[in-house]
C-alpha positions as CSV (number, residue, x, y, z in Angstrom):
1,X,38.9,19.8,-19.0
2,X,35.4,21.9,-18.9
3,X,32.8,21.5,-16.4
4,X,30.8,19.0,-18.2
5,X,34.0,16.2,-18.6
6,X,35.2,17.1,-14.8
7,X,31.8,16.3,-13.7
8,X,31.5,13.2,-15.5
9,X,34.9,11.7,-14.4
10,X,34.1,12.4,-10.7
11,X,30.7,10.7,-11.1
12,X,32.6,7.6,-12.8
13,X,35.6,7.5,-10.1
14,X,33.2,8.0,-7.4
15,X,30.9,4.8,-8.7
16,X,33.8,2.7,-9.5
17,X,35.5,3.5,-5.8
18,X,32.2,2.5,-4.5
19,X,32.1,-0.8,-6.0
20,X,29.7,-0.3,-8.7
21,X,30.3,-2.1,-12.1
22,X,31.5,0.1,-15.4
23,X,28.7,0.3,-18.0
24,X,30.6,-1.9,-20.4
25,X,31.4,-4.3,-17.3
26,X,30.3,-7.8,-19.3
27,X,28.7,-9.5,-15.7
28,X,25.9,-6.5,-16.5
29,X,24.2,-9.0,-18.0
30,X,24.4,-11.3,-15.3
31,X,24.3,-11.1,-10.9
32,X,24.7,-7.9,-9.9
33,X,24.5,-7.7,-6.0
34,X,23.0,-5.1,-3.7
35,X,25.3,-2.3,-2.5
36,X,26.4,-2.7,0.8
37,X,26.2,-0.2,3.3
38,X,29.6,0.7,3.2
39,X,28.9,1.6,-0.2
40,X,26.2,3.9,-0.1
41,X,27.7,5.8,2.9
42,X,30.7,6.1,0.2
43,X,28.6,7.6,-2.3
44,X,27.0,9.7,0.3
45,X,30.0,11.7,1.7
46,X,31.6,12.0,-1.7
47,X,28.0,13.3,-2.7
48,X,27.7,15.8,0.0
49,X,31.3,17.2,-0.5
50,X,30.1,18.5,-4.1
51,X,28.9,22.1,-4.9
52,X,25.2,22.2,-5.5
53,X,24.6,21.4,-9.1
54,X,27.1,18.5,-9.1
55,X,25.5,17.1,-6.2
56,X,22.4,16.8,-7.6
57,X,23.9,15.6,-10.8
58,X,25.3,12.8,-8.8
59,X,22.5,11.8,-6.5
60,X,20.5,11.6,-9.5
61,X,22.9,9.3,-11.1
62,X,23.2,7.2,-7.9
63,X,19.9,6.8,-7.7
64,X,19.3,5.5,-10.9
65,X,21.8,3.2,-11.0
66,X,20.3,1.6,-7.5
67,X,16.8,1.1,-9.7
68,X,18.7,-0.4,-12.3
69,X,20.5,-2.7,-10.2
70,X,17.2,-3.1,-8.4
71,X,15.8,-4.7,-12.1
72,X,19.3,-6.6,-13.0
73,X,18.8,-8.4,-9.4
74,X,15.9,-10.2,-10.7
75,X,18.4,-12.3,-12.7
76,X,20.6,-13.4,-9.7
77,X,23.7,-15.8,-10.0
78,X,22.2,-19.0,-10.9
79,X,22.9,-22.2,-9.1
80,X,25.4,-24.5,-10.1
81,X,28.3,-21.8,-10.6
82,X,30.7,-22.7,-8.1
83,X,34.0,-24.3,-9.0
84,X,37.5,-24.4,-8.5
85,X,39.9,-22.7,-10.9
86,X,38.9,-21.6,-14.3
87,X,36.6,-22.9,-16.3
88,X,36.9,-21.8,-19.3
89,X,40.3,-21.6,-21.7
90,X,40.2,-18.8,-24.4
91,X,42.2,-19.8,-27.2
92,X,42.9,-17.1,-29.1
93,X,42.9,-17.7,-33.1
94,X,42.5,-14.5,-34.3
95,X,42.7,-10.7,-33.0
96,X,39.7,-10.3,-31.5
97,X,38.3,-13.9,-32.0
98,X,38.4,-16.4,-29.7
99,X,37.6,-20.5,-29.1
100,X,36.1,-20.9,-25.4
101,X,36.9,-24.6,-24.3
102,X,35.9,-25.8,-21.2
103,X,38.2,-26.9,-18.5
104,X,36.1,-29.7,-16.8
105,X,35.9,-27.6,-13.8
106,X,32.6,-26.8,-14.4
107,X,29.8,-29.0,-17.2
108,X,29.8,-26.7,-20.2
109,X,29.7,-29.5,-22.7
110,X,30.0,-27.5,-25.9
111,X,32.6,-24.5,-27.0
112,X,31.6,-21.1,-27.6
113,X,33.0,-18.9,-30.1
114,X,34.3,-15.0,-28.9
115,X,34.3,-12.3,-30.7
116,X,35.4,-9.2,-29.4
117,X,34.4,-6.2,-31.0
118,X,35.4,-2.4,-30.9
119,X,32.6,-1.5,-28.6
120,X,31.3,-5.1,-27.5
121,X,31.1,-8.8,-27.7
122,X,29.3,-11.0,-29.4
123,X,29.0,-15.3,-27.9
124,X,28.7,-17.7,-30.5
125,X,26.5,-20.2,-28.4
126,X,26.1,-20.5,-24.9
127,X,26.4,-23.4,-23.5
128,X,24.3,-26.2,-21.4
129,X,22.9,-24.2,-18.8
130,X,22.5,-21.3,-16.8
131,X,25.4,-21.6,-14.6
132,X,27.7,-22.5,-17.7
133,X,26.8,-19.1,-19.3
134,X,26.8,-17.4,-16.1
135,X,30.3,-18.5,-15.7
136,X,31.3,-17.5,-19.4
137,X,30.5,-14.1,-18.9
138,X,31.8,-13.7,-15.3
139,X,35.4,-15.3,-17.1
140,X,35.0,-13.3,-20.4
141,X,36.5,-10.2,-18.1
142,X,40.1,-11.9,-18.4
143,X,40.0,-11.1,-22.1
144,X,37.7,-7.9,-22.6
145,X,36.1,-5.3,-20.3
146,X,33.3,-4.9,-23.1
147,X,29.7,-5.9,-22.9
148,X,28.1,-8.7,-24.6
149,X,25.6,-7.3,-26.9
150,X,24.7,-10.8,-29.0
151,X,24.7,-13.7,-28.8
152,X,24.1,-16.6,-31.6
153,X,22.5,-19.9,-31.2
154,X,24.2,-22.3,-33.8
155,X,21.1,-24.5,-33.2
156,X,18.1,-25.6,-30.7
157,X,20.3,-28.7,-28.6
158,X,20.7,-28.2,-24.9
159,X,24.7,-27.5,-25.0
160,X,24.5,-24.7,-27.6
161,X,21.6,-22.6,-26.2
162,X,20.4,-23.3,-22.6
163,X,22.4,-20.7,-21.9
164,X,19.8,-17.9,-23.6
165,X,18.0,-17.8,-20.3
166,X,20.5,-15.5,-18.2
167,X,21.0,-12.3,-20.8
168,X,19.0,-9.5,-20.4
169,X,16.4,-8.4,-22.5
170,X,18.4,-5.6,-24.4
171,X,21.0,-8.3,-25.8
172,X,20.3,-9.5,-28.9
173,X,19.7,-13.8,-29.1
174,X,19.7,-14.5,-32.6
175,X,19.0,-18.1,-34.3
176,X,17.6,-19.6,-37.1
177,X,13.5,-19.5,-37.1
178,X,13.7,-23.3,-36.6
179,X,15.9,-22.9,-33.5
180,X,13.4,-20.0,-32.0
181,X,10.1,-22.6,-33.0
182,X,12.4,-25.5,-30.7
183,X,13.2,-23.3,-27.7
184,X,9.6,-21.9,-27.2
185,X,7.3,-23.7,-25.0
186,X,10.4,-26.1,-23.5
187,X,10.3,-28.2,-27.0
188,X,14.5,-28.5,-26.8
189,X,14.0,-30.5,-23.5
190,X,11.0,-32.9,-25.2
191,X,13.6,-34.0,-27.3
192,X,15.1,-37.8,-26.7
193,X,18.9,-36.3,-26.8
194,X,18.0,-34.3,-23.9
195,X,16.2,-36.4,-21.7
196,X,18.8,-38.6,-22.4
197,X,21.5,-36.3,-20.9
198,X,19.5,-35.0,-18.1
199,X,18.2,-38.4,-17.1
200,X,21.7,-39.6,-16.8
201,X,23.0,-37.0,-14.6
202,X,21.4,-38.5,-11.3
203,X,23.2,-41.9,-12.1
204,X,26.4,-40.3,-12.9
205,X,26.2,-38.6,-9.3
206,X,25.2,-42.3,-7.6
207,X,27.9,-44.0,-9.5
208,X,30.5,-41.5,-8.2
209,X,29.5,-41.6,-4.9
210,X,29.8,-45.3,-4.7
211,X,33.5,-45.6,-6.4
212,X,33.9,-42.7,-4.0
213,X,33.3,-44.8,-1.2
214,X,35.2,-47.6,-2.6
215,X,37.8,-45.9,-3.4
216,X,41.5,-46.0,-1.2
217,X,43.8,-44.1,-2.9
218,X,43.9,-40.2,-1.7
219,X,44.5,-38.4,-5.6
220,X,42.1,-41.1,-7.0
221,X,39.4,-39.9,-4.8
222,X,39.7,-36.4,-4.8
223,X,39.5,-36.6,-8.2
224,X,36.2,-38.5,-8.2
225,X,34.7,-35.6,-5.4
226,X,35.8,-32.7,-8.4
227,X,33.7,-35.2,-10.7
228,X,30.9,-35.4,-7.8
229,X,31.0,-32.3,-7.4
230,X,31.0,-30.7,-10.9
231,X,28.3,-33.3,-11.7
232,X,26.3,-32.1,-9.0
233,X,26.6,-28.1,-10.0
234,X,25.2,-29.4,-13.1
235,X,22.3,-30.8,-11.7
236,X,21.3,-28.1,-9.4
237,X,21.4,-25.6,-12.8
238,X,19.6,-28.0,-14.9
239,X,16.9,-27.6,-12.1
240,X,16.6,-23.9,-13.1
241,X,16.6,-23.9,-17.0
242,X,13.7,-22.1,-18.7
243,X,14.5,-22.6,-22.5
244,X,14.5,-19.3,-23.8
245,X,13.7,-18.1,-27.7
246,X,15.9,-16.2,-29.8
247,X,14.6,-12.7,-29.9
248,X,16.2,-12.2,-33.9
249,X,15.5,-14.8,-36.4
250,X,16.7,-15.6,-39.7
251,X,15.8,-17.9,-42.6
252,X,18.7,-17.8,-44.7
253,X,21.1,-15.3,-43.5
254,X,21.8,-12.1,-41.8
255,X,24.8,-10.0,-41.8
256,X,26.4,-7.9,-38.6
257,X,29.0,-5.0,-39.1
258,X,31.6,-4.5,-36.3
259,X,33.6,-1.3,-37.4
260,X,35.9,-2.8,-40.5
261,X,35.0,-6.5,-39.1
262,X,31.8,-8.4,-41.2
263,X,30.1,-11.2,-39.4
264,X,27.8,-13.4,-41.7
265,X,25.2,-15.8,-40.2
266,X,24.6,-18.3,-42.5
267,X,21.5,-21.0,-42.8
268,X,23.2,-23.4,-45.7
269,X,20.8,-26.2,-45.5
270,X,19.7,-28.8,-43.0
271,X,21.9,-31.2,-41.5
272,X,22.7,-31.5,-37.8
273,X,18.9,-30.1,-37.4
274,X,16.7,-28.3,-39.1
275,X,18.1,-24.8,-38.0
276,X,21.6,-25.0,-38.4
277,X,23.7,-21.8,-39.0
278,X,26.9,-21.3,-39.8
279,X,28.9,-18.0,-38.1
280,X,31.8,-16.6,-41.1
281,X,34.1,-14.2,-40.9
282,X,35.2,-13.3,-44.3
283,X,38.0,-11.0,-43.4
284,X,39.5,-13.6,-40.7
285,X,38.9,-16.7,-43.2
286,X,37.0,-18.4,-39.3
287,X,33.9,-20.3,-39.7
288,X,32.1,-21.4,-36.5
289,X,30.1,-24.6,-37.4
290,X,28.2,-25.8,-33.9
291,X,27.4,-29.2,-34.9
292,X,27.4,-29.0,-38.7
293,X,31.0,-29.7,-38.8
294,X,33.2,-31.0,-35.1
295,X,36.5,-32.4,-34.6
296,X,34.7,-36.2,-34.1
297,X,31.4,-37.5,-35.2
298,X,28.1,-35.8,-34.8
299,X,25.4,-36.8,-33.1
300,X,22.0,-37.6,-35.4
301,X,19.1,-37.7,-33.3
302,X,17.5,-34.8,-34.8
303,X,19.4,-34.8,-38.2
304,X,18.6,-34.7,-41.8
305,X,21.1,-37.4,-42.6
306,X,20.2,-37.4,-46.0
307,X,20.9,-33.6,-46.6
308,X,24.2,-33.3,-44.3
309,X,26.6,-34.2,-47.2
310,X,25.1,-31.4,-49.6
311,X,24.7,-28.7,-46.8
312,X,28.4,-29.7,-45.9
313,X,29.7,-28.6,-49.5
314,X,27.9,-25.5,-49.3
315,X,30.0,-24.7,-46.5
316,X,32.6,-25.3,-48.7
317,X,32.0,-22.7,-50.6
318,X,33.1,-19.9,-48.1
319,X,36.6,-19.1,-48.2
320,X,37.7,-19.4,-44.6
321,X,40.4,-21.3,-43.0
322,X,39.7,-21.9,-39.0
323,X,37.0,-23.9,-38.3
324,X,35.9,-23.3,-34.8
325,X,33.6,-26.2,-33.7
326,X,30.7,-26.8,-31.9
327,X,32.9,-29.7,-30.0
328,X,36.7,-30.4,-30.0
329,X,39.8,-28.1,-31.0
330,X,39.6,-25.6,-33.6
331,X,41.2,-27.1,-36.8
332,X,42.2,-26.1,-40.4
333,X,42.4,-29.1,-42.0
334,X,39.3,-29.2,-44.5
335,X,39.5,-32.5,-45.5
336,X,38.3,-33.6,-42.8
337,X,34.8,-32.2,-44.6
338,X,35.2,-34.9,-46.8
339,X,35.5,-37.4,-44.0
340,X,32.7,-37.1,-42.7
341,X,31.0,-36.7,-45.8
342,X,31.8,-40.5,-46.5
343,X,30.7,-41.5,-43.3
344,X,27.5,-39.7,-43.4
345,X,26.9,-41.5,-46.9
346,X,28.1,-45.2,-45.9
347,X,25.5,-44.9,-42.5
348,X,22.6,-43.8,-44.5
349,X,23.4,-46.4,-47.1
350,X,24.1,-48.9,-45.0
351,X,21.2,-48.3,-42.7
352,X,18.8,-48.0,-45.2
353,X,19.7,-51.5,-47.0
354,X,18.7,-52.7,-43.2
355,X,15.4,-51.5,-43.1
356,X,14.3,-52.6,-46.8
357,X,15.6,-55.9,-45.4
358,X,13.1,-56.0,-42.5
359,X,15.8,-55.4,-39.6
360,X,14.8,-53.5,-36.6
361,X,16.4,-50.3,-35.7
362,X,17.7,-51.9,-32.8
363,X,19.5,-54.6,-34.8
364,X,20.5,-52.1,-37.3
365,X,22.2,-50.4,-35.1
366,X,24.3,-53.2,-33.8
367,X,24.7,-54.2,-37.9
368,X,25.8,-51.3,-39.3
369,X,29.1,-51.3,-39.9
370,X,31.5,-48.0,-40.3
371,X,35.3,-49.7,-39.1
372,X,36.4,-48.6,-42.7
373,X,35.6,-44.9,-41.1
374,X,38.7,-45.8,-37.9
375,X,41.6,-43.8,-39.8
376,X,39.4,-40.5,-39.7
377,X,37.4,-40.9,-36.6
378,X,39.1,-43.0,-34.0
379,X,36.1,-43.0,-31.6
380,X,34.7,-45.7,-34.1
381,X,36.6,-49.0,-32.2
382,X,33.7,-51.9,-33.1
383,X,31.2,-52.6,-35.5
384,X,27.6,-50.6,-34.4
385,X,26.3,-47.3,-34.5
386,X,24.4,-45.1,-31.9
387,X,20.8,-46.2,-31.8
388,X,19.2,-42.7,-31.7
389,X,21.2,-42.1,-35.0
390,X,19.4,-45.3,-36.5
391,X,16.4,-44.4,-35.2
392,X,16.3,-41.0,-36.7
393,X,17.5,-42.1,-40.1
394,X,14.5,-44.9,-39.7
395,X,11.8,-41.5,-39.3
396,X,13.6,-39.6,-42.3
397,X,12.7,-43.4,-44.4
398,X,9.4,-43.5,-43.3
399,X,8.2,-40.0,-43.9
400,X,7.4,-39.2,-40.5
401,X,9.6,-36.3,-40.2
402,X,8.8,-32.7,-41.4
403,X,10.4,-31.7,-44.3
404,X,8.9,-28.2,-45.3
């Protein structure tokens, strides 16, 4: 070993005896706290132990690592983290490529894709809030010890990308133009979907506490005080969100290059929004989808209902396999493509026969009729479809939405 290589290994034992995180530690990006006294008197002795030149070498690097953690403080542990348990489940489908569920321990709402590189990571969406992303990170170290470099936005909705806000500035956020033009200003949480969601969190949190109070049986309520208080974490994060841009935009794709591993991002036309994009790993056969493409039905409050079938056969152009969802489990059946192709055609068909009749959006809605649609998406029990949907498709008719 020469001098240069002894040195270096003595500085890195002494910094990780002391506490400090390793460079590729992925919570880097994340809560770092202060060292503690203990700490520093650590790094003191072992300092003062060393011949000259080494000792200078390492007070040097001590003290930059106390200005860096100095700047990383500034983006402290959000509220809203604490749980019980895990709260995330890494399903591995590939090597190196991973679904991240939630558990229900703590209100994620959407998945996130993993992929873990030769030198980092890179975090296929990012959840519905700060805490949520916090979290993913801080779990992320039971499957790699290497940092997240990128993340991608699928789109602009609150469970995909209100996450963006805790990453430092070096990591790349990347998302279609659309997405970035959404997230600047706070546009994502003008939107009806979200104030929709965030609205109903203080009545979720009233409801529980009454059944709580009602409630006699010992495993009944302790279950509804996880709910409380998961719903409550949520609210308390929600509190802190600052929509934040991606830093990397694309109109119509960008490709990454991970050793032998090739990661296309992919914009194949509108559909869930404006801004959807696809992430596909040729070699693996995985496409993650967000919302383009779940396990269930989409939601269409900001959709181009009209364009969703032909973007959809686009996608079916890439030769993958796994398709890792924006919602639900990870699945390889591709007819189910064709599912929801139908359905998006019968809605817009039906729905637009409404209107030209005169009907309201809010009879439309309670109208339209999709039971033939049961077999494929089980969630459909009654005549009806979401209002925000009919509303939406009622903009697209009238010309009121953009379309350049």
């Amino acid at each position: 070993m020469n001098a240069t290589t002894h040195r270096t290994v003595k500085i890195r034992f002494i910094l990780q005896f002391s506490g400090w995180p390793h460079p590729r530690d992925p919570t880097v990006h994340t809560a770092i706290s202060w060292p503690t006294a203990f700490q520093l008197d650590t790094l003191a002795t072992h300092i003062n132990k060393e011949e000259p030149m080494v000792r200078l070498t390492m007070a040097f690097t001590a003290a930059l690592i106390t200005l860096t953690l100095a700047g990383i403080q500034a983006q402290r542990q959000p509220a809203g983290t604490f749980h019980q348990g895990k709260a995330y489940r890494f399903n591995k489908v590939a090597d190196g490529v991973y679904h991240a569920v939630g558990t229900g321990a703590l209100s994620v709402v959407g998945n996130s894709s993993v992929i873990v590189n030769d030198n980092d990571v890179i975090v296929v969406d990012d959840h519905v809030s700060p805490a949520a992303a916090w979290v993913l990170l801080d779990e992320l170290k039971d499957i790699t010890n290497k940092p997240v470099r990128t993340v991608i936005n699928t789109h602009f909705h609150y469970d995909h990308a209100h996450g963006n806000q805790i990453f430092d500035k070096d990591v790349a956020i990347i998302g279609h133009e659309f997405t970035r033009q959404m997230l600047m200003g706070g546009k994502s949480i003008e939107m009806p979907l979200y104030k929709s969601y965030v609205t109903g969190i203080p009545r979720q949190i009233e409801d529980l506490k009454k059944r709580i109070a009602a409630e006699s049986d010992a495993a009944r309520k302790a279950n509804l005080q996880t709910q409380l208080q998961v719903a409550e974490n949520n609210s308390a994060s929600q509190a802190e969100l600052k929509p934040t841009p991606p830093n990397v935009t694309l109109q119509t794709r960008m490709t990454l290059y991970r050793g032998d591993r090739e990661i296309q991002i992919r914009f194949l036309g509108r559909a869930h929004t404006a801004g959807d994009v696809v992430v596909y790993l040729p070699k693996e056969k995985i496409v993650c989808t967000g919302d383009m493409l779940t396990s269930a039905l989409s939601n269409m409050s900001d959709a181009f209902v009209d364009e969703w079938s032909k973007t959809l056969e686009e996608l079916k152009k890439l030769d993958f396999v796994t398709v890792l969802p924006g919602h639900g489990d990870a699945f390889t059946d591709r007819a189910k493509i064709d599912y929801f192709q139908a359905y998006l055609r019968d809605v817009w068909d039906q729905v637009s026969r409404l209107k030209q009749q005169g009907v309201s959006a809010e009879e439309a809605a309670k109208r339209a009729d999709l039971t033939k649609h049961r077999e494929h998406f089980p969630g459909i029990q009654a005549p009806g479809v979401p209002l925000i949907g009919v509303t939406r498709i009622y903009e697209l008719l009238d010309g009121t939405v953009r379309r350049d």
